[in-house]
TORDRENDREN-187287 format. One record per residue: residue in three letters; chain; x, y, z of N, C-alpha, C in turn. Coordinates in nm, 2 decimals. Layout:
TORDRENDREN-187287
{aa=ALA | ch=A | n.c1=X | n.c2=Y | n.c3=Z | ca.c1=X | ca.c2=Y | ca.c3=Z | c.c1=X | c.c2=Y | c.c3=Z} .
...
***
This chain:
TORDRENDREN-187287
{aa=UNK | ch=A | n.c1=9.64 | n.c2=-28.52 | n.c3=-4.80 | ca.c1=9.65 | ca.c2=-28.41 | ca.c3=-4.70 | c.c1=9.78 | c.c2=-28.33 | c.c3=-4.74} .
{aa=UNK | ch=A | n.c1=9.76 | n.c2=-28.19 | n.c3=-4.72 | ca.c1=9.88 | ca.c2=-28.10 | ca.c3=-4.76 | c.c1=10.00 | c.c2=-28.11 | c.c3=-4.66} .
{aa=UNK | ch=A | n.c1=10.09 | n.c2=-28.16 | n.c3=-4.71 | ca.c1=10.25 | ca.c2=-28.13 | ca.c3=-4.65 | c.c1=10.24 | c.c2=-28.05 | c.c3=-4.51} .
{aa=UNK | ch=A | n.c1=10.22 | n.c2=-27.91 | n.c3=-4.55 | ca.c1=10.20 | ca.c2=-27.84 | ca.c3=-4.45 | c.c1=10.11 | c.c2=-27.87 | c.c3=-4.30} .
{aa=UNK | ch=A | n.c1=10.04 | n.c2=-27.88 | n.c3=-4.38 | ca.c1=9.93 | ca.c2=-27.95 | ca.c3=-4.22 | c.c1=9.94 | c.c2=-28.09 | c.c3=-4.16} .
{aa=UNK | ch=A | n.c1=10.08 | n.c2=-28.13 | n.c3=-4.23 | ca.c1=10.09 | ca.c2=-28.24 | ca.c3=-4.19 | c.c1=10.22 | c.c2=-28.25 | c.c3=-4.08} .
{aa=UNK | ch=A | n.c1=10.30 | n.c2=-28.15 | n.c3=-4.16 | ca.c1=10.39 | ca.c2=-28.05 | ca.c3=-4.08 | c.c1=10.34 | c.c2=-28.03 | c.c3=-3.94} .
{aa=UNK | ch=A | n.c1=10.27 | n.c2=-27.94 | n.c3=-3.92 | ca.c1=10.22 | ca.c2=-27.88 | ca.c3=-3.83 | c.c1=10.13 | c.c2=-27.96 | c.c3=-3.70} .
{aa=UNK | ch=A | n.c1=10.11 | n.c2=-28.02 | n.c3=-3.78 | ca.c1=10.03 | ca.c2=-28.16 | ca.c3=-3.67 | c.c1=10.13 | c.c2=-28.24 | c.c3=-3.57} .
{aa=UNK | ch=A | n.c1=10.24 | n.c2=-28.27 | n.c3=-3.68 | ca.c1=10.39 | ca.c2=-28.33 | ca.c3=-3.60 | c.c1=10.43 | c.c2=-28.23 | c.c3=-3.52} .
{aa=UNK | ch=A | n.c1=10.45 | n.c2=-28.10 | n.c3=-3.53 | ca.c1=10.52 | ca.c2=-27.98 | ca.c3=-3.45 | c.c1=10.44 | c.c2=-27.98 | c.c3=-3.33} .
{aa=UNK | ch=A | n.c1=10.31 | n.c2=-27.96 | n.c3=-3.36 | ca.c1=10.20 | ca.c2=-27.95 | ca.c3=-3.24 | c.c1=10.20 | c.c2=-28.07 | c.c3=-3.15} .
{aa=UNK | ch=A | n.c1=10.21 | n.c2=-28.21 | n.c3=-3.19 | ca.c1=10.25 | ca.c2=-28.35 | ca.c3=-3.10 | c.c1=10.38 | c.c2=-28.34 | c.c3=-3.00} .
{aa=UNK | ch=A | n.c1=10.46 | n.c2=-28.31 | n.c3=-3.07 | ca.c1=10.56 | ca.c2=-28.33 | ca.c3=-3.01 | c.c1=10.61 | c.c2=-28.18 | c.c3=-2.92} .
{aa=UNK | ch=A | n.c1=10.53 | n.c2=-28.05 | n.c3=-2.96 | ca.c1=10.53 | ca.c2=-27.92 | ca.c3=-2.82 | c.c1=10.43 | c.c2=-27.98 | c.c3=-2.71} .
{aa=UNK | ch=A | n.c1=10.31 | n.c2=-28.02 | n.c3=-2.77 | ca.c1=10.27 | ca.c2=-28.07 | ca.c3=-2.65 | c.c1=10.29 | c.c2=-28.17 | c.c3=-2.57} .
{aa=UNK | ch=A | n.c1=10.39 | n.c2=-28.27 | n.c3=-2.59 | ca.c1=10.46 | ca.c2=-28.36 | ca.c3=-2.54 | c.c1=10.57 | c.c2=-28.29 | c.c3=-2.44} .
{aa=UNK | ch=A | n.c1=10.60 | n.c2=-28.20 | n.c3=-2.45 | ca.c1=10.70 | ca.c2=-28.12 | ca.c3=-2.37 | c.c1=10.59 | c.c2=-28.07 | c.c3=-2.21} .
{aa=UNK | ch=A | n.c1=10.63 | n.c2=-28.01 | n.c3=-2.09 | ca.c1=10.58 | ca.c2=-28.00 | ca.c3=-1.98 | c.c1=10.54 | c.c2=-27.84 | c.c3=-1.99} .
{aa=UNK | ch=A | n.c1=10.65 | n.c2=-27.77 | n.c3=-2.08 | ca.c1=10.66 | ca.c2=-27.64 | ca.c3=-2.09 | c.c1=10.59 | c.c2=-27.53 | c.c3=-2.19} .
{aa=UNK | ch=A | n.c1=10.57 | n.c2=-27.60 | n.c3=-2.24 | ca.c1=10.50 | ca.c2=-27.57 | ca.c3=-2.38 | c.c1=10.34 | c.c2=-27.59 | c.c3=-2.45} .
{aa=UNK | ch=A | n.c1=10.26 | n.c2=-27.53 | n.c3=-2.50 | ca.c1=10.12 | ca.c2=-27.59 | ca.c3=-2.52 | c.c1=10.10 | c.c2=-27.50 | c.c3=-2.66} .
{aa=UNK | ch=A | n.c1=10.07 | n.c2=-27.60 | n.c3=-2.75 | ca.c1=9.96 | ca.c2=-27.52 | ca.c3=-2.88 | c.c1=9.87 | c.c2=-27.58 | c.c3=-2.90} .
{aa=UNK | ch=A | n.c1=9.74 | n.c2=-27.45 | n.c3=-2.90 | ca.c1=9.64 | ca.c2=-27.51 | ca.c3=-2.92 | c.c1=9.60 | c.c2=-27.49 | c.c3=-3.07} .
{aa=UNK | ch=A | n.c1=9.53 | n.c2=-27.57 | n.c3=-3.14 | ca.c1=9.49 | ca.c2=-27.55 | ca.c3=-3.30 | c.c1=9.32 | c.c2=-27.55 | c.c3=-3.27} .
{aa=UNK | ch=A | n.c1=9.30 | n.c2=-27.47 | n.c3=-3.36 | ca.c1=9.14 | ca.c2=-27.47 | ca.c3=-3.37 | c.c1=9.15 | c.c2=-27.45 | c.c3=-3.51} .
{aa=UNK | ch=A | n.c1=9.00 | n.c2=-27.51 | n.c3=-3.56 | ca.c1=8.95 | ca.c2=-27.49 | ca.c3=-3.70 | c.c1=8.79 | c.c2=-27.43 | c.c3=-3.75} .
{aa=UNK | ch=A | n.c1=8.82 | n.c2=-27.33 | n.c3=-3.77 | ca.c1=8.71 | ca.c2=-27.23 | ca.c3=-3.76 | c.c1=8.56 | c.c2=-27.29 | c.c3=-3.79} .
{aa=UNK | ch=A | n.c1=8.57 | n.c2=-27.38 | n.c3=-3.89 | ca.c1=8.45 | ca.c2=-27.46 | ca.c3=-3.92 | c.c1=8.39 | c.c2=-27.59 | c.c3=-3.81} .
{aa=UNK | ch=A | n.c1=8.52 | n.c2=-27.58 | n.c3=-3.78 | ca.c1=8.44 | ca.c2=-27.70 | ca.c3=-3.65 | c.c1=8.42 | c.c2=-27.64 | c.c3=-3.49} .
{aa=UNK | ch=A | n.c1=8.51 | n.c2=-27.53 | n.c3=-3.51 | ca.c1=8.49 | ca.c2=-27.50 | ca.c3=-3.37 | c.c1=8.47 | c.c2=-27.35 | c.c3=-3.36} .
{aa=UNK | ch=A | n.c1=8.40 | n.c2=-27.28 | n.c3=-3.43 | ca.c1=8.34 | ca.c2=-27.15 | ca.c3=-3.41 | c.c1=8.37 | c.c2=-27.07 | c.c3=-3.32} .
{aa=UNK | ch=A | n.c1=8.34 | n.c2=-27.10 | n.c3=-3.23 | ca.c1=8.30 | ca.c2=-27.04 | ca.c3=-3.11 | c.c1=8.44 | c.c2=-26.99 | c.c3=-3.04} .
{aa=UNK | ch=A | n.c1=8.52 | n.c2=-27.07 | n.c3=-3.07 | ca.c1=8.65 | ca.c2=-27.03 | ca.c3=-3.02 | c.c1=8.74 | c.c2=-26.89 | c.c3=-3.09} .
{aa=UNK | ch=A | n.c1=8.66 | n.c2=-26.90 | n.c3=-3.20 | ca.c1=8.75 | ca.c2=-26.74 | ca.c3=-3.29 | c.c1=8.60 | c.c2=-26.65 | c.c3=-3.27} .
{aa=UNK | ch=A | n.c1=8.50 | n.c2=-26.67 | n.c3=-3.19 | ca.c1=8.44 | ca.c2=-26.52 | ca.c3=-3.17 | c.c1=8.46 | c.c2=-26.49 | c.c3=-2.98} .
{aa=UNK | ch=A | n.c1=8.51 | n.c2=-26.60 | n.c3=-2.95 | ca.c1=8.53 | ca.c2=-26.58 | ca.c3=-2.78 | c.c1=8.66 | c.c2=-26.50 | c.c3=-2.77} .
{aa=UNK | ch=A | n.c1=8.73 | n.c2=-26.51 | n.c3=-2.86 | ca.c1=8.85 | ca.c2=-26.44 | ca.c3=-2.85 | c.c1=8.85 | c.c2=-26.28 | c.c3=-2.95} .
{aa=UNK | ch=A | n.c1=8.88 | n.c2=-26.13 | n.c3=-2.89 | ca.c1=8.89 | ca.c2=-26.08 | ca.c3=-2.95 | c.c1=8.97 | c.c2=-26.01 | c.c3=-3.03} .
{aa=UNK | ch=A | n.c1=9.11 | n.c2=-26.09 | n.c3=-2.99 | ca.c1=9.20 | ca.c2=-26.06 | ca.c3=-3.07 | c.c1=9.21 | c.c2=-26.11 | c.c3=-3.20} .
{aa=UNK | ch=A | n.c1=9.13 | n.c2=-26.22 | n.c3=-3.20 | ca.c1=9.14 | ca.c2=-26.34 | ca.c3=-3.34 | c.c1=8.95 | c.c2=-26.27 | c.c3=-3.44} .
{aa=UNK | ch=A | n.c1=8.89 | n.c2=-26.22 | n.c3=-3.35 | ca.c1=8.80 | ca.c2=-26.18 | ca.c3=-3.36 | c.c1=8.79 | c.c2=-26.06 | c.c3=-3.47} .
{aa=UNK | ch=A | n.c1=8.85 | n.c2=-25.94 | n.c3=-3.44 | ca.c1=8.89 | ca.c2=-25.87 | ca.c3=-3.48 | c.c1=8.99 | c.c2=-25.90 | c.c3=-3.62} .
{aa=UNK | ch=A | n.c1=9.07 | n.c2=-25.96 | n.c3=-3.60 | ca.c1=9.13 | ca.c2=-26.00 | ca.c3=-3.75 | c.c1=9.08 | c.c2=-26.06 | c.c3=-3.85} .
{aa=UNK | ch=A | n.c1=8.97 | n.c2=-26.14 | n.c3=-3.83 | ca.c1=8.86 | ca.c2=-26.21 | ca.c3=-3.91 | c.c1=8.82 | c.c2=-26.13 | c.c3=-3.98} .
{aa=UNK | ch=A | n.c1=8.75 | n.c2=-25.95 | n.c3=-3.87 | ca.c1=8.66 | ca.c2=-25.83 | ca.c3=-3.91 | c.c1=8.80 | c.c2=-25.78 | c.c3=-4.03} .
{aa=UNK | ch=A | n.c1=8.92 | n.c2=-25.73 | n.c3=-4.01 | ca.c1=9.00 | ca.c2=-25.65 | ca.c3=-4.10 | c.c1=9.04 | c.c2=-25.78 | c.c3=-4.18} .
{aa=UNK | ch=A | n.c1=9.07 | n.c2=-25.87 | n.c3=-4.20 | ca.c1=9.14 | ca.c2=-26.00 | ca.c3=-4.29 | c.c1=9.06 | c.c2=-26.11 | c.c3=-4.34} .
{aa=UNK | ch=A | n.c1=8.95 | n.c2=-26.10 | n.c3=-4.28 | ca.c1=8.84 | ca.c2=-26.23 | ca.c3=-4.34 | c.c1=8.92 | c.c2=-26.34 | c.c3=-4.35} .
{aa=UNK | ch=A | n.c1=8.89 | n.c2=-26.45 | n.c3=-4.40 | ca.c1=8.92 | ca.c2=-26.57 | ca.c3=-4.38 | c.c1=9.06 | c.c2=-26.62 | c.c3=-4.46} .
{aa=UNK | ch=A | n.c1=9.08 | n.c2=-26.49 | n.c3=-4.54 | ca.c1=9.25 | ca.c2=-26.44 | ca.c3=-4.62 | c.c1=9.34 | c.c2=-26.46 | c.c3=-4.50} .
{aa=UNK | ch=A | n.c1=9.30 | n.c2=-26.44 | n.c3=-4.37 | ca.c1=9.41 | ca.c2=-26.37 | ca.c3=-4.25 | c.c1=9.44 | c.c2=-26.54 | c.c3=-4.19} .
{aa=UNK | ch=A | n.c1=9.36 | n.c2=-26.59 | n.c3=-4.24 | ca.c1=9.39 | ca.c2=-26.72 | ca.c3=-4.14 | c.c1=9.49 | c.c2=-26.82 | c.c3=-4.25} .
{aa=UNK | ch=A | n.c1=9.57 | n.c2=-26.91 | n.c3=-4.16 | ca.c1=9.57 | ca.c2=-26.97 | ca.c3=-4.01 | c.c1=9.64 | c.c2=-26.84 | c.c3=-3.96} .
{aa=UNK | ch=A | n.c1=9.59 | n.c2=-26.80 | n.c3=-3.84 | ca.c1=9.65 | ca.c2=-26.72 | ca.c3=-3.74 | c.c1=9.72 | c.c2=-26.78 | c.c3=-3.61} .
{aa=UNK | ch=A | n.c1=9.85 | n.c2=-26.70 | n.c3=-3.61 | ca.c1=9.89 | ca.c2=-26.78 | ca.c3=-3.48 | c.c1=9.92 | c.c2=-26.69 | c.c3=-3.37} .
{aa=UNK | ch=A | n.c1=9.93 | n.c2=-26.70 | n.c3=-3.28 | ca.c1=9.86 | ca.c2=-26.60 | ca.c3=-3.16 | c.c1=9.94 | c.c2=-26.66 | c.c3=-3.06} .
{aa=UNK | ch=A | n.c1=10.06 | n.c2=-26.61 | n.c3=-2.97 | ca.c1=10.16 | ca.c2=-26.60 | ca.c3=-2.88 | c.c1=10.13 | c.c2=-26.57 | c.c3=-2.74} .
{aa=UNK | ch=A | n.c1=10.08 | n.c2=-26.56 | n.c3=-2.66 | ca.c1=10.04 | ca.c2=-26.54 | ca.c3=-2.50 | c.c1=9.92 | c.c2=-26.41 | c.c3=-2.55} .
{aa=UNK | ch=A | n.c1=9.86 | n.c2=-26.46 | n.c3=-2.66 | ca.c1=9.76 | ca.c2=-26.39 | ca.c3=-2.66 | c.c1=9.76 | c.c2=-26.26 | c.c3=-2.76} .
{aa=UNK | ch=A | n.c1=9.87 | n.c2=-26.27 | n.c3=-2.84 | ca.c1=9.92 | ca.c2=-26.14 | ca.c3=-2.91 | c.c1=9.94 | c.c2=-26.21 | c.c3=-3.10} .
{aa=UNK | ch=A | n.c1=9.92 | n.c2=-26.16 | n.c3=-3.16 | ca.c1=9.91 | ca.c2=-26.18 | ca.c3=-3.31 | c.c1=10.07 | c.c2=-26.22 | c.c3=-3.30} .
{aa=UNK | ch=A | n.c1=10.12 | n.c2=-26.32 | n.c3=-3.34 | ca.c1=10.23 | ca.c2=-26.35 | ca.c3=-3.41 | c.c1=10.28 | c.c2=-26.34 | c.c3=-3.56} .
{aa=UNK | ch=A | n.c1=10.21 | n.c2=-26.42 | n.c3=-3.61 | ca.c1=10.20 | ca.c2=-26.44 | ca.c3=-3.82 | c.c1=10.03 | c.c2=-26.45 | c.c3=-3.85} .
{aa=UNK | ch=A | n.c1=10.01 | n.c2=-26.38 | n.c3=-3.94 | ca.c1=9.92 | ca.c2=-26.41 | ca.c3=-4.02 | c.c1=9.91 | c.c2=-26.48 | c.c3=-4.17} .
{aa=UNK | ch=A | n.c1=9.79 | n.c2=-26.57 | n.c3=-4.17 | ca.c1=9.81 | ca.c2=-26.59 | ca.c3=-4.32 | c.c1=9.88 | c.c2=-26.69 | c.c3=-4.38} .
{aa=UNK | ch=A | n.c1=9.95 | n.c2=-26.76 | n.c3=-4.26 | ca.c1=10.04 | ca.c2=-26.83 | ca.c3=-4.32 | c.c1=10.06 | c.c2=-26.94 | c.c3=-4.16} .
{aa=UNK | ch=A | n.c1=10.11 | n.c2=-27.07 | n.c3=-4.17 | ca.c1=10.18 | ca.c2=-27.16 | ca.c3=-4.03 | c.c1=10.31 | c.c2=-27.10 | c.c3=-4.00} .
{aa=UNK | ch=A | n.c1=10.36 | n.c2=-27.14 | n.c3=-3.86 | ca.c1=10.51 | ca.c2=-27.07 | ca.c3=-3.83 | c.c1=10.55 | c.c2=-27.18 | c.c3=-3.91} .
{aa=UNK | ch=A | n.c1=10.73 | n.c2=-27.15 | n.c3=-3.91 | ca.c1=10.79 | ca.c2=-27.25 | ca.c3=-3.98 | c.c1=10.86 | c.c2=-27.33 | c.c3=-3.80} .
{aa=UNK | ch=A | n.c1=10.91 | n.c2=-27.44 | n.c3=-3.82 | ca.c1=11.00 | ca.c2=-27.53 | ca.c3=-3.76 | c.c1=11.05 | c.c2=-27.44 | c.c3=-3.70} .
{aa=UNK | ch=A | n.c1=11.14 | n.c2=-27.34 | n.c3=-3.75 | ca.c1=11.26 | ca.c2=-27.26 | ca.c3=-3.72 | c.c1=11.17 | c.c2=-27.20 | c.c3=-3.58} .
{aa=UNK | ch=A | n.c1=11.11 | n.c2=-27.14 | n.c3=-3.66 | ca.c1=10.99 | ca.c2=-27.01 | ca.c3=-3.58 | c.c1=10.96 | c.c2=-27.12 | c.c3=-3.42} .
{aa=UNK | ch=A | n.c1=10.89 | n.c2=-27.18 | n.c3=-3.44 | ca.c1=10.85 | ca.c2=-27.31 | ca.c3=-3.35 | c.c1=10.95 | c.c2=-27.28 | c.c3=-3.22} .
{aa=UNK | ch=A | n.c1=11.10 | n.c2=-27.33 | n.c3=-3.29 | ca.c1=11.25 | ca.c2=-27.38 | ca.c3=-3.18 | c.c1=11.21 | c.c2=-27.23 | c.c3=-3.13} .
{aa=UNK | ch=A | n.c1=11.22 | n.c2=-27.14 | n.c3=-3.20 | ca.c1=11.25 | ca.c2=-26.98 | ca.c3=-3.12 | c.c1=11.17 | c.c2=-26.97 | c.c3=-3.03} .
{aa=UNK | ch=A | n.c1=11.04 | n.c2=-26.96 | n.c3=-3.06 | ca.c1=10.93 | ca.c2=-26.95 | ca.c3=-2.95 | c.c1=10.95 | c.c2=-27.00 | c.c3=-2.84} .
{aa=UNK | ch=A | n.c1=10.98 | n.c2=-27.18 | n.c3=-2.84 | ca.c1=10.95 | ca.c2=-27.26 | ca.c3=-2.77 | c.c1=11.08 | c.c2=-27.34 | c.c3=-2.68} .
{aa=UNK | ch=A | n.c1=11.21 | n.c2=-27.30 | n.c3=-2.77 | ca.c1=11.34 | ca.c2=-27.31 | ca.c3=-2.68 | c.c1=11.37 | c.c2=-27.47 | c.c3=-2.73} .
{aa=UNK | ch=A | n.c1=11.29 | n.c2=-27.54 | n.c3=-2.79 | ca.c1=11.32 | ca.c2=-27.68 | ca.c3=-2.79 | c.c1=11.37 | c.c2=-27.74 | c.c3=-2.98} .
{aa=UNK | ch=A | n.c1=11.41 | n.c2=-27.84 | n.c3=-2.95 | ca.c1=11.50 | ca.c2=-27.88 | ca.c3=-3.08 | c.c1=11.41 | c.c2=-27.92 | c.c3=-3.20} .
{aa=UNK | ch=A | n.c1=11.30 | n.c2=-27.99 | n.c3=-3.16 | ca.c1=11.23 | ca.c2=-28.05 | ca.c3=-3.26 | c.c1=11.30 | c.c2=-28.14 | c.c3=-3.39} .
{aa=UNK | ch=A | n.c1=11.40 | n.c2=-28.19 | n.c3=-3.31 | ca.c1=11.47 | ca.c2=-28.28 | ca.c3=-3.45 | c.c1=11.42 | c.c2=-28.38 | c.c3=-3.54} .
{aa=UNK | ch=A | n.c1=11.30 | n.c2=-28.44 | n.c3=-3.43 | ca.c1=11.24 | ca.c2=-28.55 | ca.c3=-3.53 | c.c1=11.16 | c.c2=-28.49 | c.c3=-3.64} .
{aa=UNK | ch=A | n.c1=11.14 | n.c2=-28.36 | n.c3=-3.64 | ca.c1=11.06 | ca.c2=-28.25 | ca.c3=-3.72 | c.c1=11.13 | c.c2=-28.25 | c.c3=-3.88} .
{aa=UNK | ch=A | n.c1=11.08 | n.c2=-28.31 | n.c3=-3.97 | ca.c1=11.17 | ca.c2=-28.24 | ca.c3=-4.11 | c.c1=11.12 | c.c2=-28.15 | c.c3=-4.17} .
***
């Protein structure tokens, strides 16, 4: 499994371990339905095709495309330390 997503799995554990905080992951091949219900993610698909993903999406608003937040990105958003995070 790639580093990265292995990253991101730990980041996602431990935000949603917090009371204040929630990220949800979806994967387009397993869960379809969820990037044509949405038309902000929808729409990006139409101009970026599958080049534009992973997309990450903030109270609803395009944050990064193309790419995962980093750790750093994460604490900013989310206000929290994530130190078990390397």
């Amino acid at each position: 499994m790639d580093q990265e997503l292995l990253t991101i799995t730990a980041i996602t554990k431990e935000v949603n371990a917090s009371e204040e905080n929630r990220i949800y992951r979806r994967n387009l091949s397993q869960n379809p339905q969820a990037f044509v219900r949405s038309e902000v993610v929808n729409q990006k698909l139409k101009e970026s095709g599958v080049e534009g993903l992973p997309l990450t999406l903030v109270d609803g608003q395009v944050y990064l495309e193309g790419k995962y937040p980093t750790i750093e990105q994460i604490r900013e958003l989310t206000g929290l330390k994530l130190e078990d995070i390397k």
